[in-house]
C-alpha positions in Angstrom: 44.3 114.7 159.7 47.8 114.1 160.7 47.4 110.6 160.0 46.1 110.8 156.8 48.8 113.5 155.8 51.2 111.1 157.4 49.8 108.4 154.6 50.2 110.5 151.5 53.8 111.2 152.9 54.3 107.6 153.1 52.8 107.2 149.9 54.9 109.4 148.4 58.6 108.3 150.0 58.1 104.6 148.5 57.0 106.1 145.1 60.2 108.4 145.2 62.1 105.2 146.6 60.4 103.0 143.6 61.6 105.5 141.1 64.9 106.2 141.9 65.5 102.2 142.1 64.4 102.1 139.1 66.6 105.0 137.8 69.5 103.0 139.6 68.6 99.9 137.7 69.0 101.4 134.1 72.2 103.4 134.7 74.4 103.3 138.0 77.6 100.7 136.9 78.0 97.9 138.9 74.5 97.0 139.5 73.7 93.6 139.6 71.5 92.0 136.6 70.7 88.9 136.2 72.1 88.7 132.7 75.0 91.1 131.6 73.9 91.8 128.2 76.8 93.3 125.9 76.0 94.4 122.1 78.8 93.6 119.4 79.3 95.7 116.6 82.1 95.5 113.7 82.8 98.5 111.4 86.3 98.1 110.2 88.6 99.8 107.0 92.1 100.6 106.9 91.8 103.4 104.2 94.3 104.2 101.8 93.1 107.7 100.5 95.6 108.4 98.5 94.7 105.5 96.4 93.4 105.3 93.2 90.1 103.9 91.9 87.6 106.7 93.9 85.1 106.4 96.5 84.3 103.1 98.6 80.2 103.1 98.0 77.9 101.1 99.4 78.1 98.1 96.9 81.6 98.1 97.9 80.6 96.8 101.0 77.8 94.5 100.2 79.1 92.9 97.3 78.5 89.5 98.5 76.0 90.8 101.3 73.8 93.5 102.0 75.2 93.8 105.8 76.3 91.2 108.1 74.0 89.8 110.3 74.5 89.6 114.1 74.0 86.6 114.7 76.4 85.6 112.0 79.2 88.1 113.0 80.1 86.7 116.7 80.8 83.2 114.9 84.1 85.2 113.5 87.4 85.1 114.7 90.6 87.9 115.5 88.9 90.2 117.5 85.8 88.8 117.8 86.5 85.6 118.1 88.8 86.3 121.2 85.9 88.9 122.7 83.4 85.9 122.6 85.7 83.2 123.5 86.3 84.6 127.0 82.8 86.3 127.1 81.5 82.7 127.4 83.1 82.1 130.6 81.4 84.2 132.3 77.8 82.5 133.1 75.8 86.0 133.6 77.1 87.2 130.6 75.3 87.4 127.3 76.4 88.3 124.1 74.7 89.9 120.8 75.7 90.5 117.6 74.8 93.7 115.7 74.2 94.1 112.1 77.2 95.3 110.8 78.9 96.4 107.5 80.6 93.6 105.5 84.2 94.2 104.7 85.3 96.3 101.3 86.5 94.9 98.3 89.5 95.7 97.8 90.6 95.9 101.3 93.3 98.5 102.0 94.0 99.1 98.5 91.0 101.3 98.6 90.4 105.2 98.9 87.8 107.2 101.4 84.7 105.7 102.2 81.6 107.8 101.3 79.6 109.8 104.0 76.4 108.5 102.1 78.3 104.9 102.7 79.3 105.5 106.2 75.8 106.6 106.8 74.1 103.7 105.7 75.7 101.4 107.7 75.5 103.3 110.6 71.9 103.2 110.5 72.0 99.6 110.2 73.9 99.0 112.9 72.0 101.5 115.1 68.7 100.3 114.5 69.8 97.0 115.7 71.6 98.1 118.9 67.8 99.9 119.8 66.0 97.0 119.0 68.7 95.2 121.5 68.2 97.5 124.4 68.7 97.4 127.2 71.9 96.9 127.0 74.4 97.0 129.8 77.9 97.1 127.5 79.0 97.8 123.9 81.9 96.7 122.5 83.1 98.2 119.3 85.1 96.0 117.0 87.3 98.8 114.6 90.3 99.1 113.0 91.2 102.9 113.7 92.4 104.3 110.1 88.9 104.2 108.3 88.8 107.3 106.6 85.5 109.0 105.7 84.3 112.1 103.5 83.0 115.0 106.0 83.9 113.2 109.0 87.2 113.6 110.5 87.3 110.7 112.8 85.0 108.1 112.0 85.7 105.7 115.0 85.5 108.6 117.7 82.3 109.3 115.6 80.9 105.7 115.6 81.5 105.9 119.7 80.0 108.6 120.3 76.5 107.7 118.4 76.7 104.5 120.1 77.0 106.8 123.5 74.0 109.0 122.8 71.5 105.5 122.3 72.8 103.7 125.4 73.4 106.2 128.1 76.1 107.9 130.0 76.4 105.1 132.6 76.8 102.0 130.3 80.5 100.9 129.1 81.8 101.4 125.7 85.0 99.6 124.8 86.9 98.9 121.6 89.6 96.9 119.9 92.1 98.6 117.3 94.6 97.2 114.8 97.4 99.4 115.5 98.1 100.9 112.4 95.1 103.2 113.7 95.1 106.9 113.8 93.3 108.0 116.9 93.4 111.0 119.4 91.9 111.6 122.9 88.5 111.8 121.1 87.4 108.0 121.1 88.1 108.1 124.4 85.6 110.8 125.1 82.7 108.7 124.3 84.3 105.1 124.9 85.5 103.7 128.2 89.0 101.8 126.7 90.5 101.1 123.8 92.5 98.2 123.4 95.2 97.7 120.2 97.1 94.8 118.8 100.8 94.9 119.9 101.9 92.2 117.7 103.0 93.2 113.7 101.7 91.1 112.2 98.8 90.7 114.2 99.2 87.7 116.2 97.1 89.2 119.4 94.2 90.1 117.6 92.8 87.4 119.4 94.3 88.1 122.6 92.8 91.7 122.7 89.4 90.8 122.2 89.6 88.6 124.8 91.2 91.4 127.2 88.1 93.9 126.0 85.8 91.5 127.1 87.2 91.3 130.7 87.3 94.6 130.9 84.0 95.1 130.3 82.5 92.3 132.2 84.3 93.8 135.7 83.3 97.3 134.6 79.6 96.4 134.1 80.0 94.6 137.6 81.4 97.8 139.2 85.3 96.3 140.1 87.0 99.1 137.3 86.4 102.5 136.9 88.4 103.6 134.0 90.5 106.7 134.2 92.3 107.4 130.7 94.8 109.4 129.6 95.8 110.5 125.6 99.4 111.4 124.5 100.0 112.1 120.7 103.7 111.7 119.8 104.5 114.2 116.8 105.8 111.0 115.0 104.8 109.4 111.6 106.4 106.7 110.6 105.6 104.5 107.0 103.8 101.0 107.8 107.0 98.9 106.6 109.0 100.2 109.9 106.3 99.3 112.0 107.1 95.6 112.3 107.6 94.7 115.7 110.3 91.8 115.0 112.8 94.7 115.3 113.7 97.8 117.4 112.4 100.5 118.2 109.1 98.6 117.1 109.9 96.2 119.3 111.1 97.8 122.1 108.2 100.6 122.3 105.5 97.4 122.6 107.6 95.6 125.2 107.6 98.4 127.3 104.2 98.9 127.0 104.3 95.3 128.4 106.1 96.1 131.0 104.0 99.0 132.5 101.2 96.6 132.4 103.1 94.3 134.0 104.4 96.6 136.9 101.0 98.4 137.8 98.0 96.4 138.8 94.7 97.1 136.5 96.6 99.4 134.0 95.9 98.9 130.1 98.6 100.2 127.6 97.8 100.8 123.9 99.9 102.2 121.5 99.0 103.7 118.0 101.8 103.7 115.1 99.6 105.2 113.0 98.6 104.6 109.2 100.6 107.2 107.5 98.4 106.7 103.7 95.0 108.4 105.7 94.9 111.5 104.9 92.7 112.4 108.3 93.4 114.9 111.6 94.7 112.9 114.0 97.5 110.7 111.8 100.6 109.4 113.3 101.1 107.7 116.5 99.2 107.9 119.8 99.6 106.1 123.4 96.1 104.9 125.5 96.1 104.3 128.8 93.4 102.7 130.9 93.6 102.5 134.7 90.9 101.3 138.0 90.2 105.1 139.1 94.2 106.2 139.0 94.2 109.0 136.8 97.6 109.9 138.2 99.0 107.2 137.3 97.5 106.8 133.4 98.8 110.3 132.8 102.7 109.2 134.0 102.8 106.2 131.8 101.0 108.0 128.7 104.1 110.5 129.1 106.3 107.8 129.8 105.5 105.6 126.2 105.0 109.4 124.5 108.7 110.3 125.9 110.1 107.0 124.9 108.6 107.0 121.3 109.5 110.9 120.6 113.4 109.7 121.7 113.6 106.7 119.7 112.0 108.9 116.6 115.2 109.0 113.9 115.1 105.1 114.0 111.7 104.5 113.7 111.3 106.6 111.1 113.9 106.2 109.0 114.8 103.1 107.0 115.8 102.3 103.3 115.3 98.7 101.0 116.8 97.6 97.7 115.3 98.9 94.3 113.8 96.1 92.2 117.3 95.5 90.2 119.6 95.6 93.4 117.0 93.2 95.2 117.0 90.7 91.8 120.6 90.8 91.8 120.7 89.8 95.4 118.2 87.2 94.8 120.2 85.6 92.1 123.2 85.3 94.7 121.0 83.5 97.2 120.0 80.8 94.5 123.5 80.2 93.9 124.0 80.1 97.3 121.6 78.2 97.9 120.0 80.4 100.7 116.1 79.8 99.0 113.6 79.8 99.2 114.0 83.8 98.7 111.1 86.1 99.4 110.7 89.5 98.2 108.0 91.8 99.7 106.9 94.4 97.1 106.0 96.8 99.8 104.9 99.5 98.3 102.0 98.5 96.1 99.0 98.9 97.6 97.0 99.2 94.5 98.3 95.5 93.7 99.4 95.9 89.9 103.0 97.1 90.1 104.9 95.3 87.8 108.5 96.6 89.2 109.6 93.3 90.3 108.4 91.3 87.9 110.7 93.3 85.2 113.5 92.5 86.6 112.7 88.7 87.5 112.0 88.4 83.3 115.4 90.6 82.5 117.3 88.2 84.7 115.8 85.1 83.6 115.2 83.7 87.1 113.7 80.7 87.2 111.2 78.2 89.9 109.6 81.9 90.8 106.0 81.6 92.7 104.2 85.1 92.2 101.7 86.2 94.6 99.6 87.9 93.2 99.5 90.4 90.5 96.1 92.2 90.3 94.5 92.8 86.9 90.8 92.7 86.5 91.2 93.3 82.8 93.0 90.3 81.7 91.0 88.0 84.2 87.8 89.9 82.0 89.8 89.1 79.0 90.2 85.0 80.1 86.9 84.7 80.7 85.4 86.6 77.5 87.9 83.8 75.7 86.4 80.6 78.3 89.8 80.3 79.0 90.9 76.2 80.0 93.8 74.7 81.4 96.6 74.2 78.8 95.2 77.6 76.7 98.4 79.9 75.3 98.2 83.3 77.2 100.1 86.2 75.5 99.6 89.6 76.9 100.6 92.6 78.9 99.8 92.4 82.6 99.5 94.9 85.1 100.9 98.8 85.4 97.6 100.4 84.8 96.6 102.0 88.2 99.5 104.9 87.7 103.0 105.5 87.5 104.0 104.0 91.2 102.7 100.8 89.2 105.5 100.9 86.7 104.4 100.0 83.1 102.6 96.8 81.8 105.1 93.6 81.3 104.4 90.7 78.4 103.9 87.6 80.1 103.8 84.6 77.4 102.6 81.2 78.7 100.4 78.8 79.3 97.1 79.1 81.6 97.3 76.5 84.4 94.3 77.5 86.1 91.1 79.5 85.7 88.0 80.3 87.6 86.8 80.3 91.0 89.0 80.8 94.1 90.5 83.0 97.1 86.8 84.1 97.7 87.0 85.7 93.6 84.8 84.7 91.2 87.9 84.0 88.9 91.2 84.0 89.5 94.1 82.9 87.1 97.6 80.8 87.3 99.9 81.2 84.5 102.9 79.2 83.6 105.8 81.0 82.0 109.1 81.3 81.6 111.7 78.4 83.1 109.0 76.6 85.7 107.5 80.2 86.6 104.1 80.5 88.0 102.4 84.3 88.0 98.7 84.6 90.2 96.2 87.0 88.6 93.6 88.5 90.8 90.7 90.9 90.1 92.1 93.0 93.8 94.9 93.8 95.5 95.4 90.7 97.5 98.3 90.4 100.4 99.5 86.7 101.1 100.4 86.0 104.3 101.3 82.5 104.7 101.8 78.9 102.5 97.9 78.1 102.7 96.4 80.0 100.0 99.3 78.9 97.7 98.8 74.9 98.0 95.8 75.6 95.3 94.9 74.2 91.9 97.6 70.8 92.7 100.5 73.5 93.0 102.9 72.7 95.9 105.2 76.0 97.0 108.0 73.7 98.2 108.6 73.5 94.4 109.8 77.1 94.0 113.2 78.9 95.0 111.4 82.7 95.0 108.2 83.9 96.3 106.6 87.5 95.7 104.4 88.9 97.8 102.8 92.3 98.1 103.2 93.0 101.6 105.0 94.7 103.8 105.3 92.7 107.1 102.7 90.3 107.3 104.4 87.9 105.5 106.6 87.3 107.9 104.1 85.2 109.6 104.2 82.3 107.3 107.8 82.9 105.3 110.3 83.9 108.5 109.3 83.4 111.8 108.2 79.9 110.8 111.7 79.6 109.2 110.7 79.0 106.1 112.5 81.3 104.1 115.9 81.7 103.7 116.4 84.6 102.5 114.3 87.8 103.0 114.2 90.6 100.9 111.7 93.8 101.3 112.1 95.4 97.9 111.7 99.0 97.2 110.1 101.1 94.1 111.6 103.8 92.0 110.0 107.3 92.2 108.4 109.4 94.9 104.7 107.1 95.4 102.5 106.9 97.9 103.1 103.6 99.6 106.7 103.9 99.8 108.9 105.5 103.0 109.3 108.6 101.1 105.9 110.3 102.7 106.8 113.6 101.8 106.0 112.7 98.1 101.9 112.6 99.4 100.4 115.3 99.2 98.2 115.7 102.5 95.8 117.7 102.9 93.7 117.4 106.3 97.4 115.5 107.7 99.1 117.9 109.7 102.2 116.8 108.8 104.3 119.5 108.8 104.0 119.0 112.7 105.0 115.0 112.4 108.7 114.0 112.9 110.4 113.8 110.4 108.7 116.9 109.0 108.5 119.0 111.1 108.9 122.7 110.3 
């Protein structure tokens, strides 16, 4: 009897033993697998909800494509790119892509995405990530200022639903422009975060490819993240974020150095995206270290100090009006300090017609305009089959409101019309002395010489350039040295879009909490 009871005990320990292996072998970190398999998923918006034009819907999304598809969406590049590019050298790690929403017309020109939007989607992309699993990582590839109806922080949100499918056990990381607006609560449900520290975004690349590290030695056991959340009361407009200047500059470089100094530890830093109207606006500090909570929570104080005593600066900063910065263009011709760029920072929309006003008052000649959005004459063009060499006479522009100004006459010729920039149609028209105006159906935001060199047109031939863009222009007109002269160019009035932020009217911001408006 003793014997037998003896088996059944026996019987019993290796069936205990068989299960909790097995347990072991679906959730306990650092287990070894064959194959590290690590799910990719891209949901990214940079909203501007005080902007006109309503809801982003569904079409708005899949306009050229019902969703992207997985396999498809780890070819990209930025983030992605970076994530897969050092992914692949590591041999027992696998990587799949997730169906994933496409990105919105419009860009971040448009207002709050729908719930019955963000819904959709997220069904999508959850479907796929079950028919994936097992999985043993997730990264997340989001922006951080997507801003949906009903749901107060849609990136914390995303997280978290990705958390409740895979399991308390398996890694979650993301990667964040840092124009984000986060708080401790992605960092609830996700393992690290991990934001661009570069404006413009040079390190997008770089980033993914630090996620992807991070996760492979998590998912092998060799970094247990501790985290830590500090929320500077600061808000600061998008134009002083540029990090070719200080305190931009200096708040990222020390976020370098901390990395630098402590073995393991991850800084990421938040400037916020001030046009949201959402909970958690304004800046926020990340930090990431191997099992030393200690140690994450004195640097998140450290950056949130630093950033709180450097507030007046980065928040404060003023630019010419339209007139002054003509006048000052004019000066640089005669100079000859050109090519001369002005940034029209403050459109978002894409149709103010500020600068342009005063170029035509003036007279300036050999000006490149990039771009001016209106859907309605491009609909107008093509109603008329418009060709090359076609008279165009008509009022462009300053229809979205009154931070657009009012619509200008242009009266020229039509250089170019039809297909281009990813548009159906897009138009060139030549006017005034050697003047050349772009017409898109969107806001569009150049960034560099490339998208210019289009329809035989060479840019080298022009002494201005306007661009509707706050800082990532610099990439391709100054710190290539390209341009002469630079010139970010204000708007008249109290708008959304300029530094004046206390013209919005917020109402799920608490901004009378932010620096510098603070009751």
């Amino acid at each position: 009897m003793n014997r037998l009871h003896n088996l059944y005990y026996l019987i019993f320990l290796v069936l205990l033993l068989g299960a909790s292996s097995c347990l072991q072998a679906q959730n306990l970190p650092g287990k070894e697998w064959k194959v590290y398999k690590v799910a990719v998923l891209k949901y990214m918006q940079e909203t501007c909800t005080f902007c006109p034009g309503g809801d982003t819907e569904i079409e708005d999304r899949s306009r050229w494509l019902p969703f992207v598809a997985g396999e498809d969406l780890i070819k990209s590049g930025g983030f992605i790119g970076g994530f897969v590019h050092t992914a692949a050298q590591f041999d027992d790690m696998e990587v799949v892509g997730l169906n994933s929403p496409d990105d919105v017309f419009g860009g971040s020109s448009r207002s709050w995405e729908s719930k019955e939007s963000f819904e959709h989607f997220m069904k999508i992309i959850l479907d796929d990530l079950r028919s994936q699993m097992p999985v043993q990582g997730v990264y997340l590839s989001l922006h951080g200022a997507m801003a949906v109806r009903d749901i107060p922080r849609p990136e914390a949100e995303i997280a978290k639903r990705v958390r409740a499918l895979v399991g308390p056990d398996v890694p979650i990381a993301g990667s964040f422009d840092l124009h984000g607006n986060e708080d401790e609560q992605f960092l609830e449900w996700a393992n690290a975060a991990f934001v661009t520290k570069r404006y413009p975004h040079y390190d997008a690349f770089h980033q993914g490819s630090r996620t992807a590290t991070f996760l492979y030695r998590s998912m092998k056991g060799q970094y247990q993240s501790t985290t830590a959340t500090r929320k500077p009361p600061v808000i600061t407009a998008t134009v002083l974020q540029w990090t070719g200047q200080s305190p931009s500059m200096m708040i990222m470089e020390r976020a370098r150095r901390w990395e630098a100094r402590k073995k393991d530890a991850y800084v990421s830093v938040f400037y916020g995206f001030p046009w949201s109207d959402v909970p958690d606006v304004g800046a926020t500090v990340h930090v990431m270290t191997n099992n030393d909570p200690e140690l994450a929570g004195a640097i998140a104080d450290d950056m949130a100090e630093f950033i709180w005593r450097v507030r007046e600066d980065f928040a404060g900063g003023t630019f010419p009006m339209p007139d002054e910065a003509v006048a000052q263009t004019v000066s640089a011709i005669e100079r000859g300090a050109v090519p001369v760029v002005l940034g029209d920072y403050s459109d978002r929309p894409g149709d103010a017609t500020w600068i342009l006003k005063a170029l035509i008052a003036k007279d300036v000649s050999k000006v490149l305009y990039a771009a001016l959005r209106d859907e309605n004459a491009l609909a107008a063009l093509k109603a008329a089959n418009a060709q090359p060499g076609d008279d165009f006479d008509r009022e462009v522009g300053g229809f979205t409101g009154d931070q657009a100004g009012t619509p200008v006459r242009v009266s020229g010729k039509v250089k170019y019309f039809g297909e281009g920039w990813g548009y159906d149609e897009i138009a060139i028209i030549e006017y005034g002395n050697n003047n050349l105006l772009y017409i898109v159906p969107t806001y569009v935001q150049i960034r560099t010489l490339d998208p210019l060199r289009f329809a035989g047109i060479d840019p080298d031939d022009y002494d201005v350039f306007v661009v509707k863009s706050r800082v990532h222009f610099r990439r391709g007109f100054d710190e290539t040295g390209y341009a002469k002269t630079i010139l970010v160019v204000d708007a008249p009035g109290a708008w959304f879009g300029t530094t004046r932020l206390n013209a919005l009217e917020y109402e799920h911001a608490p901004i009378s909490t932010l620096f510098p408006f603070q009751k």
